[in-house]
C-alpha positions as CSV (number, residue, x, y, z in Angstrom):
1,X,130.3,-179.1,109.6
2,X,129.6,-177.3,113.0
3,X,126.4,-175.7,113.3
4,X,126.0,-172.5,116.3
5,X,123.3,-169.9,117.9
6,X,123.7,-167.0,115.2
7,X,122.6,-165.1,118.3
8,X,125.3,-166.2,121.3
9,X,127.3,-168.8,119.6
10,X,126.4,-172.0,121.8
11,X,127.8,-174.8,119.5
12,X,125.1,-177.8,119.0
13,X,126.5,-181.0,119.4
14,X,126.1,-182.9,116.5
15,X,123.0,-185.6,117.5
16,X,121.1,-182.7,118.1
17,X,121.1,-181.5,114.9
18,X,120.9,-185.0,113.3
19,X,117.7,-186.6,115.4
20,X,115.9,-183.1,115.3
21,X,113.9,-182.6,112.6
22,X,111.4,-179.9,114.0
23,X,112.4,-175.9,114.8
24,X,115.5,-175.3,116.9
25,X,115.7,-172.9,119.7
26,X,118.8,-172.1,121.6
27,X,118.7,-173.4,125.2
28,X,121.0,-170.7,125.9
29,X,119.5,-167.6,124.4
30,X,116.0,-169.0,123.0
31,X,117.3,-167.9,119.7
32,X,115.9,-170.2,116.7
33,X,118.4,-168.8,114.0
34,X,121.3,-171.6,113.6
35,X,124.5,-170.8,111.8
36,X,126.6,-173.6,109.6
37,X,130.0,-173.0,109.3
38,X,131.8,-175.6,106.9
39,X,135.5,-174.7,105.2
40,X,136.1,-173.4,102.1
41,X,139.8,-173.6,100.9
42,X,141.5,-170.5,102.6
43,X,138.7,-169.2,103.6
44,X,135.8,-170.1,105.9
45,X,132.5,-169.2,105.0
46,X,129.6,-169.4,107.3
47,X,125.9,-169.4,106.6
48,X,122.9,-168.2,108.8
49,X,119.6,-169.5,107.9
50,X,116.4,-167.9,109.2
51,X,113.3,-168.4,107.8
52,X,114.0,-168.0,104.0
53,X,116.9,-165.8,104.9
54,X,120.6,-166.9,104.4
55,X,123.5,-164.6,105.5
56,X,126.8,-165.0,104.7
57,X,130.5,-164.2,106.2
58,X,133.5,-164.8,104.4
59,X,137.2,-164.2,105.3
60,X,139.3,-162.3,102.9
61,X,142.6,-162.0,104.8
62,X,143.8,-164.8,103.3
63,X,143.1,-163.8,99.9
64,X,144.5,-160.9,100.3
65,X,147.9,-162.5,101.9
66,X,147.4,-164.7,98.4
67,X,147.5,-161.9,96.3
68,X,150.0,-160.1,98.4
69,X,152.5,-163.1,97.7
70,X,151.9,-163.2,93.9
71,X,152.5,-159.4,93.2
72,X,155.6,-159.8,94.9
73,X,157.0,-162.8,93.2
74,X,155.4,-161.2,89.8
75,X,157.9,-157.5,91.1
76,X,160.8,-160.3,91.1
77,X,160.6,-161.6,87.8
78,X,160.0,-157.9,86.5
79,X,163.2,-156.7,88.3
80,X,164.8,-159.3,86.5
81,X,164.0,-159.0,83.2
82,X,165.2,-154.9,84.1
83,X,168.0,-155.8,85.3
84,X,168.5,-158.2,81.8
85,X,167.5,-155.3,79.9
86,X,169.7,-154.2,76.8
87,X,167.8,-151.1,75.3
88,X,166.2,-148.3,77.2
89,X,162.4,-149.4,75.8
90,X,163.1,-153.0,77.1
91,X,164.3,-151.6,80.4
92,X,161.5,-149.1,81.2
93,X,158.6,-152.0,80.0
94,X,160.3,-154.1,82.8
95,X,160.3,-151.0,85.3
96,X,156.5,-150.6,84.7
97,X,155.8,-154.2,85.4
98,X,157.9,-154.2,88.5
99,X,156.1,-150.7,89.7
100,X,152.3,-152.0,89.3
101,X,153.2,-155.5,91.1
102,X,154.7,-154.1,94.0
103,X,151.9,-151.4,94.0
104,X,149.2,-154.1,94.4
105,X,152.0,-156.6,96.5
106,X,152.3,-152.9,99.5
107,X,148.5,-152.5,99.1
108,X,147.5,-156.3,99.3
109,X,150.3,-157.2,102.5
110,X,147.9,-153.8,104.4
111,X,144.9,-155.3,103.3
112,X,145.5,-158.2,104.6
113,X,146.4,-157.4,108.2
114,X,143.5,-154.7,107.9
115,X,141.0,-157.5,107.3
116,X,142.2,-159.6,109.6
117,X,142.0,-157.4,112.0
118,X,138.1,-157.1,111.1
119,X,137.8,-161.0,111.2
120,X,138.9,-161.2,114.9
121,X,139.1,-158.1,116.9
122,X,135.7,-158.3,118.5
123,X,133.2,-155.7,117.0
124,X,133.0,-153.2,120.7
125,X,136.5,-152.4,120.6
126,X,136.9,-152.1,116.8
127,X,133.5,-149.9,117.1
128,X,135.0,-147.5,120.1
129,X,138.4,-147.2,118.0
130,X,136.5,-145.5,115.2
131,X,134.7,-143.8,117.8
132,X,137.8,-141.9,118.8
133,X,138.9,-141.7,115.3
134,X,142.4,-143.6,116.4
135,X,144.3,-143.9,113.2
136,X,143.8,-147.5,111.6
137,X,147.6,-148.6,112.0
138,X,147.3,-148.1,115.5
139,X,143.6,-149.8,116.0
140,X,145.1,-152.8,113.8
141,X,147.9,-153.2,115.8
142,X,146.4,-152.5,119.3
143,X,143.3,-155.1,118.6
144,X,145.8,-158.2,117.2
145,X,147.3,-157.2,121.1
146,X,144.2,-157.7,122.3
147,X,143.5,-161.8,120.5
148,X,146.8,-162.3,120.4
149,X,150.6,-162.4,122.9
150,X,152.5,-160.0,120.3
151,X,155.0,-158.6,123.1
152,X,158.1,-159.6,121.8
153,X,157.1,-157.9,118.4
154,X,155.1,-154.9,119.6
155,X,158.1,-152.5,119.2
156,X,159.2,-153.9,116.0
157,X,156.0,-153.7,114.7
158,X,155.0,-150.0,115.4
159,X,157.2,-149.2,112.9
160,X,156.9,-151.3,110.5
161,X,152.7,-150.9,110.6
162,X,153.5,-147.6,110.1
163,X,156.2,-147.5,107.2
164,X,153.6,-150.1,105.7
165,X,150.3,-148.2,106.4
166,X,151.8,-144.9,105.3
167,X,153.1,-146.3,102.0
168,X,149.4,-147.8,101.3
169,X,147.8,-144.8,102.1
170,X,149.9,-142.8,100.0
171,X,149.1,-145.3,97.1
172,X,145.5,-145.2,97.6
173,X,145.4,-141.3,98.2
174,X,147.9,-140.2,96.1
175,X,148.2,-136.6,95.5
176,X,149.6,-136.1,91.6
177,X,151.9,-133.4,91.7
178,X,155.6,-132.9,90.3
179,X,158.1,-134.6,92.4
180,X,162.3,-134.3,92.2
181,X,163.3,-137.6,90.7
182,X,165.5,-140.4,92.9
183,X,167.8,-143.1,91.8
184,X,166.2,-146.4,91.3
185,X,167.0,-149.1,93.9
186,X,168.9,-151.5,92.7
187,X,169.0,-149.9,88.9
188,X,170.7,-146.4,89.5
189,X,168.9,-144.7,86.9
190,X,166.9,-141.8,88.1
191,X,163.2,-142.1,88.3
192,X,159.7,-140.7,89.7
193,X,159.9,-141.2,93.7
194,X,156.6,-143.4,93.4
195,X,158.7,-146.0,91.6
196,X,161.8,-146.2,94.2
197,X,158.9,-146.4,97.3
198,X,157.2,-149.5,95.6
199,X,159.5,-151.8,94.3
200,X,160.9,-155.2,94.7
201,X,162.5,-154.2,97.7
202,X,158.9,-152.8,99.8
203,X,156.8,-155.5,97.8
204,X,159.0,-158.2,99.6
205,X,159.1,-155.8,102.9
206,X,155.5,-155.8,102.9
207,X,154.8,-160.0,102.4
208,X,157.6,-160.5,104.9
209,X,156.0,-158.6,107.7
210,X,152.2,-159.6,107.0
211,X,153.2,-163.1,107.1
212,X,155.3,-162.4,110.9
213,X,152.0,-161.2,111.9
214,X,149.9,-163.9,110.9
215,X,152.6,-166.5,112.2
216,X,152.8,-164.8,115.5
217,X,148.9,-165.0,115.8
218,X,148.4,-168.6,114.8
219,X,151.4,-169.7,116.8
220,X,150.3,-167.3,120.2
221,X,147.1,-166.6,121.2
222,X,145.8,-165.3,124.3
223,X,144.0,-168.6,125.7
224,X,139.8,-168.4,125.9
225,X,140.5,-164.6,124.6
226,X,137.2,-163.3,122.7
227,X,137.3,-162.9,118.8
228,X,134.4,-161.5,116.3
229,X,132.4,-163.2,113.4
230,X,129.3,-165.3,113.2
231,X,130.6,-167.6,115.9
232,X,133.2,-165.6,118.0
233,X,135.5,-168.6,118.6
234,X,138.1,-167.8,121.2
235,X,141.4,-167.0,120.0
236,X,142.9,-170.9,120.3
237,X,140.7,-172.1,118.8
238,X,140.7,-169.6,115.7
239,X,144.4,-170.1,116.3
240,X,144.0,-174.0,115.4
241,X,141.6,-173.5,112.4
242,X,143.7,-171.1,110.8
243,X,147.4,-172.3,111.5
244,X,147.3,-174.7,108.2
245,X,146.2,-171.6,106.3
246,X,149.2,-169.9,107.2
247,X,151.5,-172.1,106.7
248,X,150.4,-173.0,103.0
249,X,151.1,-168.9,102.8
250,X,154.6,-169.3,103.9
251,X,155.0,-172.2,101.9
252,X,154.5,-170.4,98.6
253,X,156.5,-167.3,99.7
254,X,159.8,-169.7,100.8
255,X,159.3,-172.1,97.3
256,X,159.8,-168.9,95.6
């Protein structure tokens, strides 16, 4: 377990927070609040004692990249069991099942590269982004440049934040309202256009690109580059606390 300044980060070393028994202060800042920061399966949760106070910071990317995964598998098996179908009843139950996984699977694969972008974009740049009301696909993507070396995949990934922001969006504020019917992907039968846009096919477009992203940052980042969170470690060394975490991701997703 690591404990830090809650203030400026300095890390203790480890004696000094076994032989000291008596209030701390920072001999960096002066700052007596310490931080602890031990791991907690895919996430890492840190707590900040002050007094009687405790604060607490937990990373939900990787939940979110979990959840992600599952929904899409889950639109699989549906798709399946559509494709299997013998009687329209039997076919339509397996449509439904397919829609609402790859609803969450589109919604969870944003998520997760939203939060992440929260958990280590530092706090100024995320703060003057909102300031200048810069849509969110474009802060997300413009911050993970700043952590992270994502030039090979910048022009890839414009356009693939987008068709994946967009498509969330949509889901999230979706305006009800009749809509000319489209053949289904892979079925042929016509169908609402809500049920062509999230389907097997964008559920495992979705997971696919979330899990680049989180790859590329693990496996690139910008060396002693600033990150956010109770500690603000520097990108490499996020980069080496959250490589394993990633990889159990990708893991599941190539098992499937």
């Amino acid at each position: 377990m690591g404990h830090f300044c809650a203030k400026c980060g300095y890390r203790y070393p480890d004696d000094a927070i076994e032989e000291t028994t008596e209030e701390r202060q920072c001999p960096q800042c002066g700052s007596k609040r310490v931080s602890a920061e031990a791991p907690a399966g895919l996430a890492t949760v840190s707590a900040t004692a002050y007094a009687p106070e405790i604060w607490v910071a937990a990373r939900l990317w990787p939940r979110w990249a979990s959840i992600a995964i599952d929904r899409a598998l889950a639109a699989r098996v549906a798709r399946e069991q559509a494709v299997a179908a013998t009687d329209p009843a039997a076919e339509s139950s397996a449509l439904n099942e397919e829609f609402d996984a790859a609803l969450v699977a589109v919604a969870a694969s944003a998520h997760t590269l939203d939060a992440l972008y929260g958990s280590v974009v530092p706090a100024t740049s995320r703060a003057q982004w909102r300031s200048n009301r810069t849509k969110r696909r474009t802060a997300v993507h413009e911050g993970l440049k700043l952590v992270f070396a994502t030039g090979p995949r910048n022009a890839a990934w414009g356009d693939e934040f987008k068709w994946l922001f967009c498509l969330r969006d949509a889901s999230v504020h979706h305006e009800e309202k009749p809509r000319k019917t489209v053949p289904h992907p892979s079925l042929g039968t016509h169908t609402g256009p809500e049920y062509a846009a999230y389907s097997t096919e964008s559920a495992d477009r979705a997971v696919r690109l979330m899990l680049d992203v989180l790859r590329r940052c693990v496996d690139h980042p910008r060396p002693q580059a600033p990150t956010t969170g109770p500690q603000a470690p520097t990108a490499d060394r996020w980069a080496e606390d959250n490589e394993p975490v990633v990889t159990g991701l990708e893991s599941r997703w190539a098992s499937a």
